[in-house]
TIDREN-881370 format. One record per residue (C-alpha): residue in one letter; x, z, y; chain. Coordinates in steps of 0.001 Angstrom, whole numbers. Each point is the difference from the previous one (the first is absolute). Layout:
! TIDREN-881370
<'A' <X Z Y> 'A'>
...
***
This chain:
! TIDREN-881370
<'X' <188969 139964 12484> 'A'>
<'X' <-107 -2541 2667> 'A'>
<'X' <-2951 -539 2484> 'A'>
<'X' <-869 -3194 1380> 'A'>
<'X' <-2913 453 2847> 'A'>
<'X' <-848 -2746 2257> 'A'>
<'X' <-2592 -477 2929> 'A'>
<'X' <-1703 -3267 682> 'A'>
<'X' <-1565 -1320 3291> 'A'>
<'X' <-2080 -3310 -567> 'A'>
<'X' <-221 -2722 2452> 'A'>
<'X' <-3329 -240 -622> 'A'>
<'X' <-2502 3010 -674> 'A'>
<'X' <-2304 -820 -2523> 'A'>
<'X' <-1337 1269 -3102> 'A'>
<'X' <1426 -2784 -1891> 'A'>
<'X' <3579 -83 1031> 'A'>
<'X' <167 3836 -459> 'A'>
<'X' <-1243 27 -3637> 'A'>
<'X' <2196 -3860 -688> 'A'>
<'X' <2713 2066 532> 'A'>
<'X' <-1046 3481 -1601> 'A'>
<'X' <-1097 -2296 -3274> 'A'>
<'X' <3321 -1855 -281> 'A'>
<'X' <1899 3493 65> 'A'>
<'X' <-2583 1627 -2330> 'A'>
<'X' <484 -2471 -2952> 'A'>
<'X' <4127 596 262> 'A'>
<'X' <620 3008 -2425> 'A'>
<'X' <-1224 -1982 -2986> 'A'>
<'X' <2716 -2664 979> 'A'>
<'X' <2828 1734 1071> 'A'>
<'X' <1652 2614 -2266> 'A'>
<'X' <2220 1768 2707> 'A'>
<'X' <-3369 1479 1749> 'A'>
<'X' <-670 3419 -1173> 'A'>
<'X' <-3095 792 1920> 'A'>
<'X' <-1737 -2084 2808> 'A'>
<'X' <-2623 962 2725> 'A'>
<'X' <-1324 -2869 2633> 'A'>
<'X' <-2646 620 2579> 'A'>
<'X' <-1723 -876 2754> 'A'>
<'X' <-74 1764 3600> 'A'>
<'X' <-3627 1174 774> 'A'>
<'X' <840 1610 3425> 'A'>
<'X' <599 -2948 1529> 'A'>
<'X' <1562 1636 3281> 'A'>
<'X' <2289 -2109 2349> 'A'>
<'X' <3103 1819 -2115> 'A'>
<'X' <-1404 -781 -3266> 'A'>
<'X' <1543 -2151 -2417> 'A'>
<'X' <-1681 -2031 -2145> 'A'>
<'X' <777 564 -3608> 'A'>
<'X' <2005 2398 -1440> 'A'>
<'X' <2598 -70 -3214> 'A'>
<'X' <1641 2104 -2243> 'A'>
<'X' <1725 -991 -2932> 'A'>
<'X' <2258 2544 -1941> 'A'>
<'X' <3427 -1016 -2182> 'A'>
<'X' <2519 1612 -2186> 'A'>
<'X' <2914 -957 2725> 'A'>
<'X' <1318 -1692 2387> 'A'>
<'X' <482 -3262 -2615> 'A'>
<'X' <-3122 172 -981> 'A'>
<'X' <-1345 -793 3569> 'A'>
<'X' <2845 -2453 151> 'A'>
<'X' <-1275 -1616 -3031> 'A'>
<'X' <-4200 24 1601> 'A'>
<'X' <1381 -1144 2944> 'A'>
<'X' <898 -3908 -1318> 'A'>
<'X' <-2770 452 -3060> 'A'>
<'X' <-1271 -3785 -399> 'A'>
<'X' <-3375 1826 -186> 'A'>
<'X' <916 1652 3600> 'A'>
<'X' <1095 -2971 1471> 'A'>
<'X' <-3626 -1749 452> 'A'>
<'X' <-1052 3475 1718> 'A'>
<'X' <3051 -137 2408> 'A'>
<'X' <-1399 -3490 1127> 'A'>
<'X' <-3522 1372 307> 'A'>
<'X' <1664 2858 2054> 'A'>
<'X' <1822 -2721 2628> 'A'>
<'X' <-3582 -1971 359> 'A'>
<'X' <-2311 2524 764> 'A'>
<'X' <2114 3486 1771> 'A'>
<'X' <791 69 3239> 'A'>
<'X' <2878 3002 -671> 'A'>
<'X' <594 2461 -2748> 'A'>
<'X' <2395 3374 -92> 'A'>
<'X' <1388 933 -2977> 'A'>
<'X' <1614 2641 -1345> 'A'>
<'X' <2186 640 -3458> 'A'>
<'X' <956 3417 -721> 'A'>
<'X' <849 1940 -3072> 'A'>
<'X' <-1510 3382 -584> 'A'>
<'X' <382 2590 -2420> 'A'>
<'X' <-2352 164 -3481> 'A'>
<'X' <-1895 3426 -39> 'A'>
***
């Protein structure tokens, strides 16, 4: 199994640009076959370290994430992701089924 996490600072903090971007990642399991399991939230520390929004998004393999990557259903939420974050880290790692 491949993981897919990703951390999102906004440009702006508000309530609406955090759940804009939690809603647009929320609705992308129904559209994209290659996800196996999705989970999208919003900080609620809010310390000077914190992130905004968090993602994790599950696959079979590594062509699996390939193929989410350039999804024309991901594509509109890669534009949201250029208008409204500041930065993001991400990190793709495979990991062992228990």
């Amino acid at each position: 199994m491949v993981k897919h996490l990703v951390l999102f600072r906004l440009k702006e903090k508000t309530p609406q640009s955090s759940r804009q971007l939690v809603d647009a990642f929320a609705g992308l399991p129904e559209k994209i076959e290659e996800i196996q399991h999705l989970e999208v939230g919003e900080d609620f520390k809010t310390t000077p370290k914190s992130f905004d929004v968090a993602l994790s998004v599950e696959f079979d393999d590594r062509e699996a994430l390939s193929a989410f990557s350039v999804h024309p259903e991901y594509v509109p939420v890669l534009d949201l992701i250029h208008e409204i974050c500041s930065e993001y880290a991400v990190v793709d790692m495979e990991v062992e089924s228990n």
